[in-house]
N, CA, C and O atoms as a Maestro MAE file, in Angstrom:
{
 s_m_m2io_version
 :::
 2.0.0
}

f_m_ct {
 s_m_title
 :::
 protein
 m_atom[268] {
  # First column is atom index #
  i_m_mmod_type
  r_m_x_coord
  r_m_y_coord
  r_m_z_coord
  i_m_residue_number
  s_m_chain_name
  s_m_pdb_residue_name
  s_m_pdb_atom_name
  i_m_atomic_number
  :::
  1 25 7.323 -9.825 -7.015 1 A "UNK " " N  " 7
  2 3 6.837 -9.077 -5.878 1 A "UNK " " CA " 6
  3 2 5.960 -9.999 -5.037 1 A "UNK " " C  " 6
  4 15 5.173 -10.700 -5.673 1 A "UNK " " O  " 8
  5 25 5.968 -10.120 -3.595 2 A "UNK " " N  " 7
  6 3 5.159 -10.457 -2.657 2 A "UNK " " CA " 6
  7 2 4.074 -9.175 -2.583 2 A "UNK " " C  " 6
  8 15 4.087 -7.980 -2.287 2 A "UNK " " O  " 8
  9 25 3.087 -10.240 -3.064 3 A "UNK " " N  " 7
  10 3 1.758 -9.409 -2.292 3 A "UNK " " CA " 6
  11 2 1.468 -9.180 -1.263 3 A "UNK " " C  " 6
  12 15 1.292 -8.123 -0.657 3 A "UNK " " O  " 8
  13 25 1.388 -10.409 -0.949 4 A "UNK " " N  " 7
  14 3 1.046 -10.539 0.491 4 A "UNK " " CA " 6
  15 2 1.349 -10.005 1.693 4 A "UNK " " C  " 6
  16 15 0.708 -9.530 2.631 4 A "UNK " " O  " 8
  17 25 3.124 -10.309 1.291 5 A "UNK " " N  " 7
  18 3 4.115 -9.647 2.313 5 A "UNK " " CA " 6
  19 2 3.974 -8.001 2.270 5 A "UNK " " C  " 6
  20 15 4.034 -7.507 3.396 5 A "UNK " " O  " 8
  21 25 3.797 -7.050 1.187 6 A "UNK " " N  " 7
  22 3 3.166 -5.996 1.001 6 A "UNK " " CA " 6
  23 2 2.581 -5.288 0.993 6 A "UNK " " C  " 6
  24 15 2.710 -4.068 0.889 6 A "UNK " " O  " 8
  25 25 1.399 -6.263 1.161 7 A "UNK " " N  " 7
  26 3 -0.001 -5.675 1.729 7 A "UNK " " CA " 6
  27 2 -0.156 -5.694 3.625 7 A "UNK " " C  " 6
  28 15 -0.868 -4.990 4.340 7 A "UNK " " O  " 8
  29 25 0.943 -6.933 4.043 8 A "UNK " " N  " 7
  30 3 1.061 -6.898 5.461 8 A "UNK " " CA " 6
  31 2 1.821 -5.760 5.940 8 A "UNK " " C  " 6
  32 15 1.655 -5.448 7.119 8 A "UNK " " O  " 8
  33 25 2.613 -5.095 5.241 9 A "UNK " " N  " 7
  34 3 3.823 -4.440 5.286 9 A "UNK " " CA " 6
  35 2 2.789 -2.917 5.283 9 A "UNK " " C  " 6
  36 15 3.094 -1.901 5.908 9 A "UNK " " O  " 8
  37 25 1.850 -3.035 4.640 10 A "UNK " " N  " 7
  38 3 0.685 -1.546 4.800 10 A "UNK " " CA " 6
  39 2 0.065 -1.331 5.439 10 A "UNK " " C  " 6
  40 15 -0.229 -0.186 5.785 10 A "UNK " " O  " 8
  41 25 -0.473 -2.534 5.936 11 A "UNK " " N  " 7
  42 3 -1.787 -2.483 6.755 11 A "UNK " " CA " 6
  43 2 -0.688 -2.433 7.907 11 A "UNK " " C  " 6
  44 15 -0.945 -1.488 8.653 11 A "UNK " " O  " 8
  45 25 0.503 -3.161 8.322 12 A "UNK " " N  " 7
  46 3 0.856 -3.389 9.965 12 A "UNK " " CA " 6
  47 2 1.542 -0.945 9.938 12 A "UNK " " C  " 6
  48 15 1.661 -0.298 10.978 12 A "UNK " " O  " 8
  49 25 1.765 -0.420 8.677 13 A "UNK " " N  " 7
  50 3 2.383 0.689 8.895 13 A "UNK " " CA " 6
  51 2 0.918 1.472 9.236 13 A "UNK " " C  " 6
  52 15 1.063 2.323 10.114 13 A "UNK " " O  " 8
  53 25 0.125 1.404 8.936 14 A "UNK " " N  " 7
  54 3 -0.898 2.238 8.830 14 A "UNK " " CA " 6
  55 2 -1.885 1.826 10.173 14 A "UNK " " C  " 6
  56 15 -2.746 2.657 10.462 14 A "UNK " " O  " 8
  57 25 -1.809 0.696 10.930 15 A "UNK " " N  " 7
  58 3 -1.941 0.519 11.366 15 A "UNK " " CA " 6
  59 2 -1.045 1.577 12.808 15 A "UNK " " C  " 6
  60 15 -1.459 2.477 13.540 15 A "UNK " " O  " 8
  61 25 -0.176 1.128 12.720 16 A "UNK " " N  " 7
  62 3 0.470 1.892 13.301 16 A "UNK " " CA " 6
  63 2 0.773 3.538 13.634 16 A "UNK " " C  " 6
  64 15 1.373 4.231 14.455 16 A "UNK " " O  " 8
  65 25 -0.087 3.673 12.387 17 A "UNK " " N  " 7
  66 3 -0.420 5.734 12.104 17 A "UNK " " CA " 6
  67 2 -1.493 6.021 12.660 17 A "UNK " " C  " 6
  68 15 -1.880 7.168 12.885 17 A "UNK " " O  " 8
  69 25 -2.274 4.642 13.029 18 A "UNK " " N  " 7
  70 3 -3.660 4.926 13.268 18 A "UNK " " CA " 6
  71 2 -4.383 6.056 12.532 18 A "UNK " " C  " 6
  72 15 -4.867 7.133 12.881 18 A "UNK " " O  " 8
  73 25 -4.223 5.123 10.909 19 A "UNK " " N  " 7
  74 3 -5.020 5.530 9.866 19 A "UNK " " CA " 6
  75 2 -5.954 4.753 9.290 19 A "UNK " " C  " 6
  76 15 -5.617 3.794 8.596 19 A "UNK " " O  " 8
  77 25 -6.984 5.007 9.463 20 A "UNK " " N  " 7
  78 3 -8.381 3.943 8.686 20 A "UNK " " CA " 6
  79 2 -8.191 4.145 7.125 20 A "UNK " " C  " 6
  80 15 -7.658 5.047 6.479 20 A "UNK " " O  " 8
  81 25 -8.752 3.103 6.803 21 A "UNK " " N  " 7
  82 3 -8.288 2.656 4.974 21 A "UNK " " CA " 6
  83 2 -9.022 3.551 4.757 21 A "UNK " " C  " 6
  84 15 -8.615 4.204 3.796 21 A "UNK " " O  " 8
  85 25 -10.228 4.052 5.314 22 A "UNK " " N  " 7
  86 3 -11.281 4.819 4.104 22 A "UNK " " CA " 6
  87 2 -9.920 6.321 4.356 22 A "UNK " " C  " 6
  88 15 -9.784 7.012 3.347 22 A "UNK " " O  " 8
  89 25 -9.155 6.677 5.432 23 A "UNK " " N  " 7
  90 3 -8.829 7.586 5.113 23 A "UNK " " CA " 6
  91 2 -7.445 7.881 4.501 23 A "UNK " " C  " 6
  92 15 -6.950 8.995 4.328 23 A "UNK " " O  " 8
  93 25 -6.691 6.182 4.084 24 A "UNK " " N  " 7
  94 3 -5.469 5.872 3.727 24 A "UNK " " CA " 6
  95 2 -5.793 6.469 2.208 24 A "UNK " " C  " 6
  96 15 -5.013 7.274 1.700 24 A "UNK " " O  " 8
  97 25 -7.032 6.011 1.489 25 A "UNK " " N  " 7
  98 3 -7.505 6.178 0.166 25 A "UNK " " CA " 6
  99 2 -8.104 7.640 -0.037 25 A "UNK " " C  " 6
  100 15 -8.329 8.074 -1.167 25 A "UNK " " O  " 8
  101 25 -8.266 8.127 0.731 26 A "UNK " " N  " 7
  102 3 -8.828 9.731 0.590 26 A "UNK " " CA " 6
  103 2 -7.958 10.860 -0.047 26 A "UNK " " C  " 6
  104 15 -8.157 11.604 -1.007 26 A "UNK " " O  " 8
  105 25 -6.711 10.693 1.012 27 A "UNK " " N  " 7
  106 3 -5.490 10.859 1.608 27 A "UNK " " CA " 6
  107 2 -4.800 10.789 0.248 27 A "UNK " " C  " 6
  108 15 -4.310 11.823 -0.207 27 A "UNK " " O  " 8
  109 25 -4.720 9.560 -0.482 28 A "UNK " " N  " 7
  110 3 -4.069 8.995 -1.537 28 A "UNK " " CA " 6
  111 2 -3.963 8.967 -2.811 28 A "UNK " " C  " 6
  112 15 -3.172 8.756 -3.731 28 A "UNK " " O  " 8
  113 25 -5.409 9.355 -2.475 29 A "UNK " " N  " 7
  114 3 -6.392 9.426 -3.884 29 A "UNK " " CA " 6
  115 2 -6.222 7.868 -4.689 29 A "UNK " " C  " 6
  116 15 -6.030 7.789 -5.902 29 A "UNK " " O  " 8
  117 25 -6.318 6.787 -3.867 30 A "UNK " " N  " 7
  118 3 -6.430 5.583 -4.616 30 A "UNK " " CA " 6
  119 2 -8.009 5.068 -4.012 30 A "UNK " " C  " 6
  120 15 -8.646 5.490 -3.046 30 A "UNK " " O  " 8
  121 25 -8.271 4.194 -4.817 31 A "UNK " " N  " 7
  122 3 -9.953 4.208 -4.185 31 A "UNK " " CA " 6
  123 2 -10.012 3.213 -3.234 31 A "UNK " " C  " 6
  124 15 -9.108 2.392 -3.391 31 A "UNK " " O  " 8
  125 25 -10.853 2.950 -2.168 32 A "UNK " " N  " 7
  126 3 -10.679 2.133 -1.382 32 A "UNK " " CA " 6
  127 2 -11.083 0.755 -1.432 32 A "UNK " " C  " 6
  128 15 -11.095 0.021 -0.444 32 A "UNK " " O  " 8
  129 25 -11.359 0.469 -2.405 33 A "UNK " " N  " 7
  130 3 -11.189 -1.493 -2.370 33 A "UNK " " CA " 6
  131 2 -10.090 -1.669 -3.285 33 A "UNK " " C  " 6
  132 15 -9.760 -2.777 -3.707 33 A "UNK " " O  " 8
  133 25 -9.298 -0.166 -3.720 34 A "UNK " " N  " 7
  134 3 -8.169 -0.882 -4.518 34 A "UNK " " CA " 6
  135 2 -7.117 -0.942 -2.601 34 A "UNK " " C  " 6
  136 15 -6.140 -1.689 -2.539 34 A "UNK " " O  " 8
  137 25 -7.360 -0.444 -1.841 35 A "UNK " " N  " 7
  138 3 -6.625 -0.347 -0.262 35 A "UNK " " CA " 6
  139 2 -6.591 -1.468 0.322 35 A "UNK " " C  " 6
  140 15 -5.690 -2.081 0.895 35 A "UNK " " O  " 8
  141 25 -8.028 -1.749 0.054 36 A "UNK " " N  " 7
  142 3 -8.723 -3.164 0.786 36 A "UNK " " CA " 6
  143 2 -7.977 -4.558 0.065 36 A "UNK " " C  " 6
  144 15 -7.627 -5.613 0.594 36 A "UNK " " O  " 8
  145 25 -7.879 -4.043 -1.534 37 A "UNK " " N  " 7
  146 3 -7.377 -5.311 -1.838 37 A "UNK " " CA " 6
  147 2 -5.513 -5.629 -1.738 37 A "UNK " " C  " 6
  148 15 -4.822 -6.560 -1.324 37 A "UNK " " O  " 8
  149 25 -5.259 -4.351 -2.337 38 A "UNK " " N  " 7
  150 3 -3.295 -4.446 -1.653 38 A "UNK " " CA " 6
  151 2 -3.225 -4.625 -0.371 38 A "UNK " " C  " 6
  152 15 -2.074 -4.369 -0.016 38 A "UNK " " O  " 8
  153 25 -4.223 -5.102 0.968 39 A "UNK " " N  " 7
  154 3 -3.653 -4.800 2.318 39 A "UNK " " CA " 6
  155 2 -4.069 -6.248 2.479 39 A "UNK " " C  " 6
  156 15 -3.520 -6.908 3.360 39 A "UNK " " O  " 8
  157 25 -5.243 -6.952 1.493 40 A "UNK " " N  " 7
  158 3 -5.422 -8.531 1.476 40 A "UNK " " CA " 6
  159 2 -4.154 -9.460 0.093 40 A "UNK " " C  " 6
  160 15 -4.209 -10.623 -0.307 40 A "UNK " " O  " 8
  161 25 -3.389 -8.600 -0.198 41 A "UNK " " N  " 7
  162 3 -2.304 -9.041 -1.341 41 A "UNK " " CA " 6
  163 2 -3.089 -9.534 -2.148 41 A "UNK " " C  " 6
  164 15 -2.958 -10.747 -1.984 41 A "UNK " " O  " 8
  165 25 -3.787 -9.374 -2.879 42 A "UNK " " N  " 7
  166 3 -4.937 -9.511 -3.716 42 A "UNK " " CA " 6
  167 2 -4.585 -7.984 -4.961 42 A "UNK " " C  " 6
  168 15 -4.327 -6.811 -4.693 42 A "UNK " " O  " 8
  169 25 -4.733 -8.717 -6.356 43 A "UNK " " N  " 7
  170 3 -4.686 -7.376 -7.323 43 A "UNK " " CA " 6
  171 2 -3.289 -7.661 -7.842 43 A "UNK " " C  " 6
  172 15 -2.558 -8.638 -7.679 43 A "UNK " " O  " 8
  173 25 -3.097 -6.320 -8.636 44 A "UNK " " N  " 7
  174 3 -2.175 -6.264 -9.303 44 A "UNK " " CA " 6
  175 2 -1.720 -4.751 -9.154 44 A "UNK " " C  " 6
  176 15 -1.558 -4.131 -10.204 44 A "UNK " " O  " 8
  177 25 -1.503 -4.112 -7.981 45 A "UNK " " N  " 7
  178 3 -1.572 -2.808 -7.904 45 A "UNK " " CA " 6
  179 2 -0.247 -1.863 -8.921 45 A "UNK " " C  " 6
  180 15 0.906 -2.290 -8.987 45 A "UNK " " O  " 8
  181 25 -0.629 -0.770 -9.526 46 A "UNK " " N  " 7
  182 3 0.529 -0.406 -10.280 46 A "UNK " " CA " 6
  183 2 1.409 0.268 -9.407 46 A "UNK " " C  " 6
  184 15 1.173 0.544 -8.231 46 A "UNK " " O  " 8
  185 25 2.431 0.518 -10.039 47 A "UNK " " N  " 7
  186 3 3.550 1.397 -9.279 47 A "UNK " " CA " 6
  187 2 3.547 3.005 -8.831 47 A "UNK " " C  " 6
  188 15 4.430 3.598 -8.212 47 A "UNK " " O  " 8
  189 25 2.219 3.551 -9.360 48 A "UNK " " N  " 7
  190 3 1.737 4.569 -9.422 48 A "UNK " " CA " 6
  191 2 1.285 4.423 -8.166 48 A "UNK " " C  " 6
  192 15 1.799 4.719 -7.087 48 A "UNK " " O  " 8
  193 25 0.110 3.859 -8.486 49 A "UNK " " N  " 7
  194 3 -0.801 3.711 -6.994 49 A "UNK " " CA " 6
  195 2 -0.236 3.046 -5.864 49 A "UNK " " C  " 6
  196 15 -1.091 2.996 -4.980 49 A "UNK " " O  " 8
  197 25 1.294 2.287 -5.363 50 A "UNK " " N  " 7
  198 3 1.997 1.856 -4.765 50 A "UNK " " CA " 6
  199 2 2.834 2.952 -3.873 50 A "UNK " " C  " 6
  200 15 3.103 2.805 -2.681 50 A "UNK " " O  " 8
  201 25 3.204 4.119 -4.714 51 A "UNK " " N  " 7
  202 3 4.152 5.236 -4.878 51 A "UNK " " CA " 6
  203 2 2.778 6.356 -3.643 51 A "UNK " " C  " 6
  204 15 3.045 6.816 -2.533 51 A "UNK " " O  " 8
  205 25 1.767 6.440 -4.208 52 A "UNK " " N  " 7
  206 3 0.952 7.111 -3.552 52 A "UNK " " CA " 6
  207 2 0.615 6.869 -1.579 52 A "UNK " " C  " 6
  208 15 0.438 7.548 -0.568 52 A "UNK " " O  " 8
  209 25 0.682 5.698 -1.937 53 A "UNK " " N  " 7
  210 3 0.254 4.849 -0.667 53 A "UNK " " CA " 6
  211 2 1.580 5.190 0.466 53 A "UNK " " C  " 6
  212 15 1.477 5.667 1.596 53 A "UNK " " O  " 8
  213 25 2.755 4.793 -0.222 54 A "UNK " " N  " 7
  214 3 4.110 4.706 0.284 54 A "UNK " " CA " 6
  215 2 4.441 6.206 0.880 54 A "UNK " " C  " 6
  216 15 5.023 6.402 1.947 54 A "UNK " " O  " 8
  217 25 3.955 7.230 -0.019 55 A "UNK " " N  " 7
  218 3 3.813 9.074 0.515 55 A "UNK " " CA " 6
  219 2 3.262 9.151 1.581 55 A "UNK " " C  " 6
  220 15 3.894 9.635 2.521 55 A "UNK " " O  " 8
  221 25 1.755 8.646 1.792 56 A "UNK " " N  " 7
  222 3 0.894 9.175 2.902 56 A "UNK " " CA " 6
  223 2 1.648 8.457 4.131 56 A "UNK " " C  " 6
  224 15 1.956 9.042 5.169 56 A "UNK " " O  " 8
  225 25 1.888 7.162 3.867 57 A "UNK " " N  " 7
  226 3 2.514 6.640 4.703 57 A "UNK " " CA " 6
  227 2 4.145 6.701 5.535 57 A "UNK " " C  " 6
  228 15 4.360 6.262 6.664 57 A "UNK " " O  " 8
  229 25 4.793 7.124 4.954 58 A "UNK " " N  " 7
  230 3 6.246 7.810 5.183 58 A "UNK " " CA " 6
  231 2 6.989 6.393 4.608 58 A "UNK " " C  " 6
  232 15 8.087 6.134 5.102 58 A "UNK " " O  " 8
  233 25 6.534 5.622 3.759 59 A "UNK " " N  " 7
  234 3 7.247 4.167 3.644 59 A "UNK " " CA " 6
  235 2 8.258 4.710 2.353 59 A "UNK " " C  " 6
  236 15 8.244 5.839 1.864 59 A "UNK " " O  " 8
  237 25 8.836 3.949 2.092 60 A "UNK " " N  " 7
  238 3 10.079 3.519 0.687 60 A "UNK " " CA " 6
  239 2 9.652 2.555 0.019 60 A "UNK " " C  " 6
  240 15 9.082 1.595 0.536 60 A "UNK " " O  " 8
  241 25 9.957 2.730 -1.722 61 A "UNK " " N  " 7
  242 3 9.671 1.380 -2.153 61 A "UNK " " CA " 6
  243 2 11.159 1.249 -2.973 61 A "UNK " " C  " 6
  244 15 11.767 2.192 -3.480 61 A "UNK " " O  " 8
  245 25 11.555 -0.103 -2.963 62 A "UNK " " N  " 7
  246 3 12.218 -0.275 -3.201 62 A "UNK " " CA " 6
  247 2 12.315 -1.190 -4.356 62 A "UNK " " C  " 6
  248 15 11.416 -2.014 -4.524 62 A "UNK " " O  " 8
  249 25 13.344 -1.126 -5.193 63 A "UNK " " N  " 7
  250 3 13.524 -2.124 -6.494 63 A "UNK " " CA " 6
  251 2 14.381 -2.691 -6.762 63 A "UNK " " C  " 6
  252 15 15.305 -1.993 -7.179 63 A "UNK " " O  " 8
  253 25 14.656 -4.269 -6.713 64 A "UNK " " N  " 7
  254 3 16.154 -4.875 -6.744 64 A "UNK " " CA " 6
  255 2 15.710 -5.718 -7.984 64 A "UNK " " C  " 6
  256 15 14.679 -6.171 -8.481 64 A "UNK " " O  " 8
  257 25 17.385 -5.669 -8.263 65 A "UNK " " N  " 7
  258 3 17.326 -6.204 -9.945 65 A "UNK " " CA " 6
  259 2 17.652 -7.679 -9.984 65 A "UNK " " C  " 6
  260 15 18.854 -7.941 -9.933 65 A "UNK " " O  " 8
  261 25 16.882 -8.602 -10.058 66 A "UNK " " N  " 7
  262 3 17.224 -9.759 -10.279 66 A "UNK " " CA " 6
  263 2 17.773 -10.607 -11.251 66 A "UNK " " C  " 6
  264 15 17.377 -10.831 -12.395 66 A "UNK " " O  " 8
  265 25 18.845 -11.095 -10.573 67 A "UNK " " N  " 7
  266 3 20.698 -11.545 -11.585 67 A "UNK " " CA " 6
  267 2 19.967 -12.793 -12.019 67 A "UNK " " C  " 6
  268 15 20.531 -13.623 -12.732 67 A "UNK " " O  " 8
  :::
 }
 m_bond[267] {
  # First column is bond index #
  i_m_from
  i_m_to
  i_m_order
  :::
  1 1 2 1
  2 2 3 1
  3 3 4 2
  4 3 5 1
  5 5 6 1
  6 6 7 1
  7 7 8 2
  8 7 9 1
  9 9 10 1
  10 10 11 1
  11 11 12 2
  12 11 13 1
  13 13 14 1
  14 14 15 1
  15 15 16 2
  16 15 17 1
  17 17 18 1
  18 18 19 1
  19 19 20 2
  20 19 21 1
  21 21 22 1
  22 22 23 1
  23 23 24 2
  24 23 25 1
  25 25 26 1
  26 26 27 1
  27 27 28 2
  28 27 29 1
  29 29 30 1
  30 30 31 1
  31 31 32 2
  32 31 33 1
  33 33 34 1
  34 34 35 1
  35 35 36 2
  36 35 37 1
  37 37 38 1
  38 38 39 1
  39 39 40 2
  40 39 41 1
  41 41 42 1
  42 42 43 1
  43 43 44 2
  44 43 45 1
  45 45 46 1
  46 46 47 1
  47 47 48 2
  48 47 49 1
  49 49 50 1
  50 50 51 1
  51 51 52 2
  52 51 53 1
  53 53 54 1
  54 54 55 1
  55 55 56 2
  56 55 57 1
  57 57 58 1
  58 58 59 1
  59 59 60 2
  60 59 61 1
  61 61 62 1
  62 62 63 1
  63 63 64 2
  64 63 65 1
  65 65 66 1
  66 66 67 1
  67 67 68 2
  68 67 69 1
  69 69 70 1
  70 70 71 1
  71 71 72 2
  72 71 73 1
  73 73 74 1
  74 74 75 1
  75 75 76 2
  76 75 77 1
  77 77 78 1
  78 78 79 1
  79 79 80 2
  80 79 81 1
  81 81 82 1
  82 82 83 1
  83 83 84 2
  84 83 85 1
  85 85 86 1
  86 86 87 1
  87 87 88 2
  88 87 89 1
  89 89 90 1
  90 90 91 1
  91 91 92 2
  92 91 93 1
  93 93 94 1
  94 94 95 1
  95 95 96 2
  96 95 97 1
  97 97 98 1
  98 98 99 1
  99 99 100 2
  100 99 101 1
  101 101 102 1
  102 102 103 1
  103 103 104 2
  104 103 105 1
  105 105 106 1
  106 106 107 1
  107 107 108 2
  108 107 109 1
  109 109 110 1
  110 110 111 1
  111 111 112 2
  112 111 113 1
  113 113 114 1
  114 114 115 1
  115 115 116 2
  116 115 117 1
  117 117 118 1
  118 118 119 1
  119 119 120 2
  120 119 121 1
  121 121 122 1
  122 122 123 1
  123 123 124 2
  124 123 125 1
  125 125 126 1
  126 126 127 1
  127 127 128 2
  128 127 129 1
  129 129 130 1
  130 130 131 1
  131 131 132 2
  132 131 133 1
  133 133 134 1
  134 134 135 1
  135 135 136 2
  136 135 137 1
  137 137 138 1
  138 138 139 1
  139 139 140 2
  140 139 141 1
  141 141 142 1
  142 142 143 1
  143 143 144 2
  144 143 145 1
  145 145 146 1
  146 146 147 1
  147 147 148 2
  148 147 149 1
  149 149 150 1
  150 150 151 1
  151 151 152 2
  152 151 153 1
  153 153 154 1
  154 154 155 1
  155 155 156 2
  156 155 157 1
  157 157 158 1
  158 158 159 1
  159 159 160 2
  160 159 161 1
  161 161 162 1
  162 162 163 1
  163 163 164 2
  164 163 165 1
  165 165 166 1
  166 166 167 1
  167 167 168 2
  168 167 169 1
  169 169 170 1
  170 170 171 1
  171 171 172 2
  172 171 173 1
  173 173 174 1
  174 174 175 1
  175 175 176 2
  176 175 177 1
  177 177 178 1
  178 178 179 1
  179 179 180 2
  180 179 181 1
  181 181 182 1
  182 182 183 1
  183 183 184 2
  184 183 185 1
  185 185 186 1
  186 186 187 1
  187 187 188 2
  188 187 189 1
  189 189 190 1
  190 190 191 1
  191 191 192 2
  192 191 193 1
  193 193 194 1
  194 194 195 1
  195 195 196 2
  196 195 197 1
  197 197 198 1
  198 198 199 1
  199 199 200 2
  200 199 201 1
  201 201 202 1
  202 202 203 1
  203 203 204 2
  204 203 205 1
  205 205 206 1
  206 206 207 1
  207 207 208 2
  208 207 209 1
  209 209 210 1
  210 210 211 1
  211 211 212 2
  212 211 213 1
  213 213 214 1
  214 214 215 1
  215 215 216 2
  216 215 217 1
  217 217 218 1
  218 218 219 1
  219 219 220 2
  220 219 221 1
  221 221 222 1
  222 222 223 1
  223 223 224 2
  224 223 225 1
  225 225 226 1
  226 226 227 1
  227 227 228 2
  228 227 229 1
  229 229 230 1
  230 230 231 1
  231 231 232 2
  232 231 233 1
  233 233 234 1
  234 234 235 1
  235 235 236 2
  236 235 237 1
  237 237 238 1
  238 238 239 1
  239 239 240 2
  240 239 241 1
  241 241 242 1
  242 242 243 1
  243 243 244 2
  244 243 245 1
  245 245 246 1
  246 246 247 1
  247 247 248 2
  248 247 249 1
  249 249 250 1
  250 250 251 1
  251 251 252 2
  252 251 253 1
  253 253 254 1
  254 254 255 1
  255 255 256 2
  256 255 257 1
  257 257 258 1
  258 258 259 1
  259 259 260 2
  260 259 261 1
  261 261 262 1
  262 262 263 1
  263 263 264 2
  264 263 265 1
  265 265 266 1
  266 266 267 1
  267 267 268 2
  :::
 }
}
């Protein structure tokens, strides 16, 4: 997984909702420096708290199987 690319991929959607992190994490119920740190690709965020983020946001996550 790209972090980085992931965390750009949140912040540029949420950005775009014109949603502030404190209220991306409210919203989400993930806490907000775990927001702060997936939107700096920083962490190890689980798939749980990935899944949450991806709801408020209207995003998809997706999983490809590597051959």
């Amino acid at each position: 997984m790209n972090k980085e690319l992931l965390g750009k991929n949140i912040k540029y959607r949420r950005k775009v909702l014109k949603v502030r992190q404190e209220d991306l994490a409210e919203i989400s119920g993930v806490a907000l420096r775990t927001v702060v740190s997936i939107e700096r690709g920083e962490g190890n965020p689980s798939l749980e708290t990935l899944l949450k983020i991806a709801e408020v946001l209207g995003m998809e996550l997706q999983l490809n199987v590597k051959l």
